[in-house]
N, C-alpha and C positions, 0 to 999 in steps of 0.2 A: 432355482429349484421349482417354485410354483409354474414357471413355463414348463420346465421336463414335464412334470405330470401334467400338465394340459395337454402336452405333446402325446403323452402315451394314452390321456384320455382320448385325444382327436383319432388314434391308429385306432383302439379299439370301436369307439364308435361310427368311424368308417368300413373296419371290419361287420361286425353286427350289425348295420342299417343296410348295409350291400345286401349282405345274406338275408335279409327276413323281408328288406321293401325294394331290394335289387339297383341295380344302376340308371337314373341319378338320383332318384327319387332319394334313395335310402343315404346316400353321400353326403346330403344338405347338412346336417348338423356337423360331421365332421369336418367338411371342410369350412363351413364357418367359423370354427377355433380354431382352423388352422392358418384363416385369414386372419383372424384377428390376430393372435399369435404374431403372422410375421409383421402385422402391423408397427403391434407393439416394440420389434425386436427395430423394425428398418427408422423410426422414427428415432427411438435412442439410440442405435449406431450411429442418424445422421448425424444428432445431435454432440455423441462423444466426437466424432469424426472434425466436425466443425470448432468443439472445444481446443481438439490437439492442433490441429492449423494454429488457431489462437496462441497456443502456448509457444509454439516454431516461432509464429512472428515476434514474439516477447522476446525469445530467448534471445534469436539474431540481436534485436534491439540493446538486448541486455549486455553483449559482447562487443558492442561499439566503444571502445575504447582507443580515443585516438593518445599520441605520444610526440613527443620533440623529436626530430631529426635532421640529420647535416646528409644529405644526398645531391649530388654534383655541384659541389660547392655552395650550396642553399640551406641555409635552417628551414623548415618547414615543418607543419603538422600535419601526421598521418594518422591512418589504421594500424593497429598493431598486425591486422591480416596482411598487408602489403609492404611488411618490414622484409629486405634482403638482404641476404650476407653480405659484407663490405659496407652497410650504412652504419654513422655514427649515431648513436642514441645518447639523449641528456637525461639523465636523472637525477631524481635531488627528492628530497625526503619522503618520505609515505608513496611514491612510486612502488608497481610493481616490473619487476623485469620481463621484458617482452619475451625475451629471446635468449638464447645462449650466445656468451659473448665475453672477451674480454675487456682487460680494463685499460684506457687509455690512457686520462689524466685524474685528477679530484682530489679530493682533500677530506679525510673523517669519513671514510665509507664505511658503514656499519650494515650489514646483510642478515635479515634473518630468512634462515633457511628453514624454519621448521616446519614449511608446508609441502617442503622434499624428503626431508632428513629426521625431522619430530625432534629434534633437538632445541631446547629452546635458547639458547647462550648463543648472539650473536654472534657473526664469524666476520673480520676487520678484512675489508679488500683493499688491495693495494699493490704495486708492480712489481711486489714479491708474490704476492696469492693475489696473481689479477684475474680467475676464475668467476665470472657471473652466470647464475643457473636461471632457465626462464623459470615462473612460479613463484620465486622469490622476494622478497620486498624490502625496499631499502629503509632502514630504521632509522639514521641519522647518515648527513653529511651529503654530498651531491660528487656526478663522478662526470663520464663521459665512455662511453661503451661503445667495442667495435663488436659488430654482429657477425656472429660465426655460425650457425644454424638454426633453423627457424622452421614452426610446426612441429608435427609427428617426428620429427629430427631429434628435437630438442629432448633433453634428459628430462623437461616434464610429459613430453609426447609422449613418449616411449612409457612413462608411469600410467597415463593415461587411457594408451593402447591395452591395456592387461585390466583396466575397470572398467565396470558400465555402470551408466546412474542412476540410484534409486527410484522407487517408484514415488510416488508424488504424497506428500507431509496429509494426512487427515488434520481438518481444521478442527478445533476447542469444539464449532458450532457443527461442524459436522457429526465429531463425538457425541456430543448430545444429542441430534438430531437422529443418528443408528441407534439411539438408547430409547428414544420416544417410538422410532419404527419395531423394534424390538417388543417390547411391550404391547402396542397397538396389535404385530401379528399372532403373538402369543391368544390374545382375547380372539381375534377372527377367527382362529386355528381351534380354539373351543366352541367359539359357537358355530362353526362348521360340522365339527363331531357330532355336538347335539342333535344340528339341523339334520344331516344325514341320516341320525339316530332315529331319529321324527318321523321322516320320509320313510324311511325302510318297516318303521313298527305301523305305518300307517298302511304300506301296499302287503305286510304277513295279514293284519288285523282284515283287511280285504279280501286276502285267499283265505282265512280261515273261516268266513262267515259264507261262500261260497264255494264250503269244503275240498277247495281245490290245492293245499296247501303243499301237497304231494305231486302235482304238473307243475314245471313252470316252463314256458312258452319264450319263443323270441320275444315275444312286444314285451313281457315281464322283465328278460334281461336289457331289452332295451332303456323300459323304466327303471331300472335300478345303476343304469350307467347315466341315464341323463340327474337322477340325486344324485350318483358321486360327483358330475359334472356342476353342479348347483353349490355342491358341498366346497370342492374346491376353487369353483372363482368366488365364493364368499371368501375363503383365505384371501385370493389376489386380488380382489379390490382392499380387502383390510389393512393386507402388506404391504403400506407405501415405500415402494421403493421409486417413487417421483421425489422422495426427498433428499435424496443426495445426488439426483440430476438437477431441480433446483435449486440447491445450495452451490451445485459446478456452473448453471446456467450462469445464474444471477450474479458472481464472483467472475466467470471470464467476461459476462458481457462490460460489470462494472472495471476489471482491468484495461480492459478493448478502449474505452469511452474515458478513462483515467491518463490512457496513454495518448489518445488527443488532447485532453488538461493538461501535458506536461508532466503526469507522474509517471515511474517504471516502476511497478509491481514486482518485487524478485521473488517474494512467498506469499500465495497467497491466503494463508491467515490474516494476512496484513490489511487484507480491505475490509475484515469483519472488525478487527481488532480497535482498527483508526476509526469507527464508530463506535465503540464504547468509551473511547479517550476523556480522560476527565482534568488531566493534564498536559500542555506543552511546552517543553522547556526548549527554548530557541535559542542558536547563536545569535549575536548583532550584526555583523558583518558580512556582509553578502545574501543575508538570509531577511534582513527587516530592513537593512540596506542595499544601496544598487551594485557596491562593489566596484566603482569606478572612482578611484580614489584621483584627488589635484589636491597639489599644495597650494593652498589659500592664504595664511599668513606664516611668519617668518621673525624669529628674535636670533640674528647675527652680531656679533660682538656689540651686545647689550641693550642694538635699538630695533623695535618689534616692527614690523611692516604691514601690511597686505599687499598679495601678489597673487589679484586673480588672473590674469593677463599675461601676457607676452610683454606687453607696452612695460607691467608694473615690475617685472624680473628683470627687465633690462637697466628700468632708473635704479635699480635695487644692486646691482651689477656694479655702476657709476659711483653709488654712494657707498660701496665697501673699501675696505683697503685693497690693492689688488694683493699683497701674499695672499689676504685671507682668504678672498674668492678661490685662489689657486690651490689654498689647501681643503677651500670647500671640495670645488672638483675634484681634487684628490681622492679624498673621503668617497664622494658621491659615488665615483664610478670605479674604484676597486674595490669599494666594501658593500657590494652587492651581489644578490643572488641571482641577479637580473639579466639583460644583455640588449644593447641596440645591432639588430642587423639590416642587412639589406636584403627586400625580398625579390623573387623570382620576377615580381614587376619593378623593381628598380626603386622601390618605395622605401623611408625609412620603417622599420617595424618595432615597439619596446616588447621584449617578452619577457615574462615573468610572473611575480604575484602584484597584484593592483597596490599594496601598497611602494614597495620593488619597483612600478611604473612609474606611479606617481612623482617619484624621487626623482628617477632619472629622469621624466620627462622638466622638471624643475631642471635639473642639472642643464639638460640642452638649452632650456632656454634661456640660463646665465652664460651664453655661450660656449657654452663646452664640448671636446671633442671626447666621444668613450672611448672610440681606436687609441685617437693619438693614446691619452691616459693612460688606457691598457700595455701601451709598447712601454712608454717609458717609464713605468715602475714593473716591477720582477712579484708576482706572488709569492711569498715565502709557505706561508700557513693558514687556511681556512676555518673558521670553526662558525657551522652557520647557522642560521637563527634557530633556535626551538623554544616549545613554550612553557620550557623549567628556567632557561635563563635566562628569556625572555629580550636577547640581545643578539647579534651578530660580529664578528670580530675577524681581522683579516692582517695582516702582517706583511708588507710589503719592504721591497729594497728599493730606495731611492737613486734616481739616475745618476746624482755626484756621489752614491756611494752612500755608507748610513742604514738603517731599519727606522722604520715607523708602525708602531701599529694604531690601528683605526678600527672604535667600534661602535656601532648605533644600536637604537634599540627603544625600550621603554624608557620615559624622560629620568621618573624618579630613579630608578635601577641605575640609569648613567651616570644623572647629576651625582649622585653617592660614592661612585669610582671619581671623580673628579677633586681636584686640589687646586685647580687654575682654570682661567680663564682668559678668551681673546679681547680688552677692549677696545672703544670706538676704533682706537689707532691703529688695531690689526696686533698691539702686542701682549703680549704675554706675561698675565698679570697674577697675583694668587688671586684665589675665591673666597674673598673676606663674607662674612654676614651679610651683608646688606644688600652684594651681587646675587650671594645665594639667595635674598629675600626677594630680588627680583623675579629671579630666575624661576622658581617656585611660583609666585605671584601671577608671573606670565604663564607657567606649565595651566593651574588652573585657571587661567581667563580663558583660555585658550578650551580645555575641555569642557569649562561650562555653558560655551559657543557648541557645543557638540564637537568639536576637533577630533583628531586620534594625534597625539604629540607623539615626537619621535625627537631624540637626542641626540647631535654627532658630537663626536671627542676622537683626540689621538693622544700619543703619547712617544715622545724620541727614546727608543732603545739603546743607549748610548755605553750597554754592557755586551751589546750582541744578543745574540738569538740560536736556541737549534730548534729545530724542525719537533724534535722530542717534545720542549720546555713546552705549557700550558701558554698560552697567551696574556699578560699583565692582567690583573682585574682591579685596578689603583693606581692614582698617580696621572691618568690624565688631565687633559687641557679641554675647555668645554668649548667647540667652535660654534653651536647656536643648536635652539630648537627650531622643528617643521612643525606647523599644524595642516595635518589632513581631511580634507572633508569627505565625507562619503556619504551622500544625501538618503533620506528615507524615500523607500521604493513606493510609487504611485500603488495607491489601495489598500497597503497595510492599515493604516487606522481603522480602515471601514474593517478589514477582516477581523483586528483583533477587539473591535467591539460584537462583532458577527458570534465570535468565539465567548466574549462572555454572556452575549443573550443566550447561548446554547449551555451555558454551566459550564464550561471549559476554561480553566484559568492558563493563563498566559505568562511564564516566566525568564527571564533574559538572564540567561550565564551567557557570560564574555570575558576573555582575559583583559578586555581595554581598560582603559582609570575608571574611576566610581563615580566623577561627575560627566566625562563622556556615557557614559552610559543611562547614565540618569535623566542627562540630554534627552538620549537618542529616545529611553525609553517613557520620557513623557510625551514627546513630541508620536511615538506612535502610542498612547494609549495606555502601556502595558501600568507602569509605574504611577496610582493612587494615591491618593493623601491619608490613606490609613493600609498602606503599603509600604514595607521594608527592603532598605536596598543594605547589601552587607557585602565588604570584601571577603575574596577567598581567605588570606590568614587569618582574619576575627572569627569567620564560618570554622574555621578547623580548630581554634582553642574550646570551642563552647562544648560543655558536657551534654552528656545526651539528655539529662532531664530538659536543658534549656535549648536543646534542640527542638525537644517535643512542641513547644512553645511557641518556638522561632520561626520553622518554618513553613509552618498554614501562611504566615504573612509574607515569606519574603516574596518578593514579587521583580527585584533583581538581583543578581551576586558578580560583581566586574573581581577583574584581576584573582580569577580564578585556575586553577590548576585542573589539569583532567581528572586527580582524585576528587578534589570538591565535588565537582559536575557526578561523579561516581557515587559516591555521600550522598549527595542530596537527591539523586532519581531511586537509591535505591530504599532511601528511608518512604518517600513518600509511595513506592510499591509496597513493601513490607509492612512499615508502622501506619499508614495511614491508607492504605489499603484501596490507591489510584491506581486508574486504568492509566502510564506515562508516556508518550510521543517523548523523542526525543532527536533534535536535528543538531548536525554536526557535519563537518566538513575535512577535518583535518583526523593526519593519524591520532594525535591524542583525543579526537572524541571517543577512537573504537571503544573503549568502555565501556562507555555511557550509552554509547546507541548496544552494546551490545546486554544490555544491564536490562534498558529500556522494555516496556510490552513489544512498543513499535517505534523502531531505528528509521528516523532519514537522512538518509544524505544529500549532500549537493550535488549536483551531475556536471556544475562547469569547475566549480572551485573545490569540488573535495578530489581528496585522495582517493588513491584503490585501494587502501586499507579500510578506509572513512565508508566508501562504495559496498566493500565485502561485508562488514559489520553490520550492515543496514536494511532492511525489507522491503521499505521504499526508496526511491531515485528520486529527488525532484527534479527535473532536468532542465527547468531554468531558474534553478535558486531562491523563486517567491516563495513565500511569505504566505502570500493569498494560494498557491497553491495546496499547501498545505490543508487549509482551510475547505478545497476543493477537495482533497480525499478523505477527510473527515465526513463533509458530505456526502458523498458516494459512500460510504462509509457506514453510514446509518441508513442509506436508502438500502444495502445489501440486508442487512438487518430486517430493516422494517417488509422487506419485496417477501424473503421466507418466512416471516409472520406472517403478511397476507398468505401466501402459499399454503400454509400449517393450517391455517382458520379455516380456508377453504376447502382445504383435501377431508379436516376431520368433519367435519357436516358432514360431506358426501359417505365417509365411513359411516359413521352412527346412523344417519339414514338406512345406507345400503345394509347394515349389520342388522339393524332393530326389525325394519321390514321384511327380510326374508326368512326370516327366525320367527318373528310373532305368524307371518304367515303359513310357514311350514310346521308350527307347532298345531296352528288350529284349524287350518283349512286341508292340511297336507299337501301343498302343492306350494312352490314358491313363483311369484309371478316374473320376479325377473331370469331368463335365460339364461345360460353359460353367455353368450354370444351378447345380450344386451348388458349383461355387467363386465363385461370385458370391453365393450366400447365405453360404458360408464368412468372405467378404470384409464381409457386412453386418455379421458377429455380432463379427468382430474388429476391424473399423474403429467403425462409428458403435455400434452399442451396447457394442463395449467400450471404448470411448470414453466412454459414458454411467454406464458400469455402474465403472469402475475411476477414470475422474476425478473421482467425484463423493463419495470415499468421506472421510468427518469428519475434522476433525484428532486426535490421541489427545496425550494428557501423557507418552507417551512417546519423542515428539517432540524434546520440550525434554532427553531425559537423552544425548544424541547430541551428537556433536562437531558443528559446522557444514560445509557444504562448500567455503566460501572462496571464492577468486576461481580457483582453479586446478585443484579439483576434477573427474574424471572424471564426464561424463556417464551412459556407458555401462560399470558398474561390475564388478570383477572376481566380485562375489559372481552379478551380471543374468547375463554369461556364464554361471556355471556353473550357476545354473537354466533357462537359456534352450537349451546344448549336452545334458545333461539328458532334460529333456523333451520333447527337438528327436528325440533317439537312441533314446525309449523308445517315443515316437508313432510314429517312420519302422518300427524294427522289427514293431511289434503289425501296421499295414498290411501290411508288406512278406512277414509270416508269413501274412495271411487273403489276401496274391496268390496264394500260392506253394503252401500248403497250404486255404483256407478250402473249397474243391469237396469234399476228402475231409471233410475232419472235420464238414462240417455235410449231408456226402451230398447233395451239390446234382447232380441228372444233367438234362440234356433240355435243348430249347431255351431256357429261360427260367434256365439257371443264370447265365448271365454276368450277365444284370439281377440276380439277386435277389446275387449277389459280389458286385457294385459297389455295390448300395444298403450293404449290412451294413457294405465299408468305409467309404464315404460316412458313413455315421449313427455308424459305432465314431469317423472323425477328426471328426464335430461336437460327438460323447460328451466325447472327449481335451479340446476345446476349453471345453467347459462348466465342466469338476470342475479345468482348468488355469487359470479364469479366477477362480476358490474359493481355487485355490492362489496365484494372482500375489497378495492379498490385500494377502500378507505376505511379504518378499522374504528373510527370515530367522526368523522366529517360525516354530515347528510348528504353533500354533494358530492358523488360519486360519480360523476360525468362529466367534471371541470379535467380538461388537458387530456378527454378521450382519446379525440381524434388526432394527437399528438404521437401519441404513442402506435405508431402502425402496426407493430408487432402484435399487439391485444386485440385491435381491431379485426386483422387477420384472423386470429385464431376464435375469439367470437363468430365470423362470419362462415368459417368453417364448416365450426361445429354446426351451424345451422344446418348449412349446404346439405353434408353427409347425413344428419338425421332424418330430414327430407327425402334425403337416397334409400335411408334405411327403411324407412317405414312405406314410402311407398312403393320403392322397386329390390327389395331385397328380403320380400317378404318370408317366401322359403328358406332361406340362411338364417335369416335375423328371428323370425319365427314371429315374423309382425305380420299385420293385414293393414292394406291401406284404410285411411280415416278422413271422415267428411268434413265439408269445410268448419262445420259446426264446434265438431269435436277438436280440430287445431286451434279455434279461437279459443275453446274452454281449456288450452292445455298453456297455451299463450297469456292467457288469463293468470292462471293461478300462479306460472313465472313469476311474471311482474306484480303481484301481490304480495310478493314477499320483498321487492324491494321497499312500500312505504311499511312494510311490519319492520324490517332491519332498520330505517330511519328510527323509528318508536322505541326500539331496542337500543337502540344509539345514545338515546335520552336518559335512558337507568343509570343514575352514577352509580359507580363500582367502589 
């Protein structure tokens, strides 16, 4: 709106300066706002223009989802963009469906459709209703799908073709920040009235004393258009509307520079949000760990091993009975979710989830064949892992005939279905006391080495089986426990102490046992000696008083359920009033990330459910990265408080001075044309130049600013009242005295006063936007010349005021200046950088 009326100022004062001083003379002033104008208009086009690229390459990025496929006889991983009809697709829980497609084989398909159909009652696939819709997401059980059309084809294409997608979410800070611009133009907008008021009662008060009040003249209407022109860029420098190009700047640069750290940005509230964080609640697995799981030791028919090696699986192999090995194998390779294939180069391949590898990579190296395995027993019935049963179980038909089922899973959860046990001999014994005390004994030696135990058992069905029945949950035979190692990821320690120097507390929900965990999490830090670790069932009986209690200290919760995890991120949003991160990987986190301020997920081990729920991606599962968008995080924060500090000086300046001087002198010395480039250098390029500036490690050594946190900070006031008081006077002394002290006589003194002040407030502006750098450090020039983008835009502005004042004089309505008068204008700049040091020093 402020541009329109500039615009239709510039037609009429192009109009009226032709007619009264003719062509070109009389054109100067309007084509000067008119230059400015497109200035203003071409610099924030480039800059939104630059922003949407940004968000393209996000999006693409965003949409990289690759998936399992059998195409000419090869498992592989693709694009979902490069899926064609006639490829098989595997899927298995928290998948989303690529493509439209029917259903091959699988077992327990559970689909929910409700992001087609808004139904929320999953609907059971299977080769009676073998229908799969792309859009879709499998909620339980795993299948195999033949692809029947793909894209805009697809019944979600075809939904998609009839939407287009909204416009882009206003962030919390953005809201606030149109609340502050608001306000701010409301006041310009008044003292524009007045100034105006001023101006006009000061040129009647004129003609009435030179009883001319009755003539008025072009040069009259020309002066009564250059106060409305005065009147209204006092509104547009007042109106920051460089604040919510800053706040887009500062947020895509910091998505841009996130997306090289490894994070994907999918909303970005997410970057302001993840620095206010004052808690993070992290999986263990994959996310403080590396995710590369090996079976490390080993309790087979009673005697415990270690088998970090091929060498140690193989004496391990020798020293079993051979049934057992062969019913190990058994177990191993039909009662997973996993698969050994062969790939495109000949190679073997384990695919799967890392603990799913782990296992089978054990299994091969006790010799085992998965093909063979797989031929010679018959799948009967799947029912496969999830994390309420916290088990996996499979029902197979034995090659002489017979059912067995087989199920693994959490140790304790197993050994409890268990009645029997295999000893040394390979046979088949009951599970008296004392094996159970072993067996327990070992589950904990085993976690409090940091392990992840896992339990195999079967059970002979020796009444039959239908495909209907549920699968036994009692009565098996315990063939041994695995311990899994999955090492802590290089540089967590260091981040999650990084984390609590910044006041960010660090808490581990995991479904693993309570001493793996305890392991995991002392060994990175997280778990204190005046820190509580609590399983999920204790966490769920506790009443809410002794919640209130509980959980400021817990600091782990194992064997936890996605409700816990749900429970406790939303007690400590609600009752305790945290800004919550929350990372998750698996369909049962969506809750929690969806509960959370700010959701991440894992980019290699999460789900598209786990992905969809989430604001951030980490796309290679650290830990430390995390850590890294915290950082970025609070540098977007901090970059638009510099930005705010900086833009309001120049407001209160630009506001106080042309108002006090239009009250008293009647004439305002800054131009349409000079407060319009005022307005360029502190909206869009200091916009460019202060939101763009890196994040520093000193960052992280700062408290957070919560959820309650001021905006507009008492330390911004007092650099902002300041330099607001140091800038008005250095002016309001070159109005009042600059004629004597630089001997300016004759008609051209008023020009050559108003340029000096003009160019001393662009000076103030230049060496105050050196100083906003740093809103409390005195050193204001540490990692200058790092940052190119500010150096740039400093060097600039130089350039062009240079242009302005000496070669732009008729436009700008400057006269050129001696070398005298640019040293004294150069001077008074850089005099307010050691008065902002001194102001630095006031504690607030």
């Amino acid at each position: 709106m402020t541009l329109m009326i500039l615009g239709v100022c510039a037609i009429v004062s192009l109009l009226v300066g032709i007619a009264t001083e003719g062509w070109p003379k009389g054109a100067h002033d309007g084509l000067g706002i008119v230059a400015s104008i497109l200035l203003v208009v071409f610099v924030t086009a480039t800059s939104d223009y630059r922003q949407s690229l940004q968000f393209r390459d996000l999006d693409k990025e965003k949409k990289k989802i690759s998936i399992q496929v059998t195409r000419n006889g090869y498992r592989q991983k693709m694009s979902i963009y490069e899926l064609l009809p006639g490829d098989i697709v595997h899927l298995a829980i928290g998948d989303q469906v690529p493509a439209d497609g029917l259903f091959v084989s699988g077992f327990s398909v559970l689909i929910d459709e409700s992001s087609l159909t808004g139904e929320s009652e999953p609907v059971m696939v299977s080769s009676e209703n073998p229908f799969l819709l792309s859009g879709t997401k499998v909620q339980d059980g795993s299948c195999k799908m033949l692809v029947t059309s793909v894209g805009m084809r697809t019944q979600w294409g075809k939904l998609m073709a009839t939407l287009s997608e909204g416009g882009d979410d206003e962030t919390p800070l953005q809201v606030k920040l149109n609340g502050v611009a608001t306000i701010i133009g409301k006041i310009g907008l008044f003292f524009a009235v007045v100034t105006f008021a001023v101006l006009v009662q000061g040129l009647v008060s004129q003609k009435l004393q030179q009883g001319s009040l009755r003539s008025w003249t072009g040069d009259d209407a020309l002066e009564l258009l250059e106060f409305f022109a005065v009147a209204v860029t006092i509104v547009v420098v007042a109106v920051p509307e460089g604040l919510p190009l800053a706040v887009t700047l500062s947020l895509a640069f910091a998505m841009k520079k996130m997306m090289n750290d490894k994070a994907l940005v999918r909303h970005l509230a997410a970057c302001e949000t993840m620095g206010s964080a004052t808690t993070i609640c992290s999986d263990k697995t994959g996310t403080l760990t590396t995710n590369h799981m090996t079976v490390v030791k080993t309790c087979f028919c009673l005697n415990s091993k270690e088998v970090s090696s091929n060498k140690d699986s193989s004496s391990l192999c020798s020293e079993l009975p051979e049934p057992a090995v062969k019913l190990l194998q058994q177990s191993i390779f039909n009662n997973t979710g996993g698969e050994v294939v062969i790939n495109q180069n000949g190679k073997r391949e384990i695919l799967g989830t890392p603990t799913e590898a782990a296992i089978l990579e054990f299994g091969l190296s006790l010799g085992g064949d998965f093909q063979g395995e797989r031929q010679a027993c018959k799948l009967v019935k799947v029912e496969p892992f999830n994390s309420t049963k916290k088990k996996m179980s499979v029902v197979v038909e034995l090659p002489g005939g017979g059912l067995r089922a087989h199920c693994k899973g959490a140790s304790e959860i197993i050994l409890a279905a268990c009645d029997k046990v295999l000893n040394s001999n390979g046979e088949v014994v009951p599970l008296d006391e004392e094996s159970t005390n072993h067996l327990k004994d070992t589950i904990n030696q085993f976690a409090s080495e940091a392990l992840r135990t896992l339990c195999l058992a079967y059970v002979e069905l020796e009444n039959g089986f239908s495909t209907e029945d549920p699968i036994p949950v009692s009565g098996y035979t315990c063939i041994g426990v695995v311990g899994i190692k999955d090492p802590v990821r290089p540089g967590v320690k260091e981040s999650v102490a990084m984390c609590r120097s910044a006041g960010i507390t660090v808490r581990m929900v995991t479904g693993d046992n309570i001493n793996t965990a305890k392991a995991i999490a002392r060994e990175c830090g997280i778990l204190t000696d005046d820190g509580i670790a609590i399983e999920g069932p204790e966490f769920r009986e506790k009443s809410q008083k002794e919640l209130l209690e509980l959980i400021p200290k817990i600091q782990v919760m194992a064997r936890s359920s996605p409700l816990d995890k749900h429970t406790l991120v939303k007690h400590l949003r609600t009752t305790f009033g945290e800004v919550v991160a929350v990372t998750g990987d698996g369909t049962n986190d969506a809750p929690a990330l969806h509960e959370a301020d700010i959701g991440l997920a894992m980019g290699i081990a999460g789900t598209e459910v786990a992905k969809e729920s989430a604001d951030v991606i980490i796309l290679d599962d650290n830990f430390s990265t995390i850590v890294t968008v915290a950082k970025w995080g609070r540098s977007v924060y901090i970059n638009i408080q510099k930005f705010v500090q900086f833009q309001l000086t120049v407001n209160v300046v630009a506001l106080i001075v042309n108002f006090t001087s239009a009250c008293l002198t009647g004439t305002a010395p800054l131009t349409a044309v000079q407060l319009l480039w005022v307005n360029m250098i502190m909206d869009t390029l200091g916009a460019l130049a202060l939101a763009t500036e890196p994040p520093n490690d000193d960052l992280m050594k700062r408290s957070p600013v919560g959820r309650k946190g001021n905006f507009i900070s008492n330390v911004m006031w007092r650099n902002i009242l300041g330099q607001s008081l140091y800038q008005f006077m250095v002016i309001w002394f070159l109005q009042s005295r600059g004629k004597s002290i630089f001997l300016l006589e004759g008609p051209n003194s008023d020009l050559v006063l108003n340029t000096l002040i003009f160019n001393t407030f662009v000076f103030c502006q230049v060496f105050n936007e050196i100083n906003s750098r740093e809103m409390e450090k005195i050193n204001v020039f540490k990692g200058i010349l790092d940052n190119y983008v500010f150096v740039g835009v400093i060097s600039a502005t130089v350039f062009f005021q240079i242009i302005i004042v000496e070669y732009l004089g008729t436009f700008a309505n400057t006269t050129p200046l001696t070398l005298a008068q640019w040293f004294f204008c150069l001077l008074v700049g850089f005099l307010g950088m050691p008065i902002a040091a001194r102001l630095k020093k006031i504690p607030v």
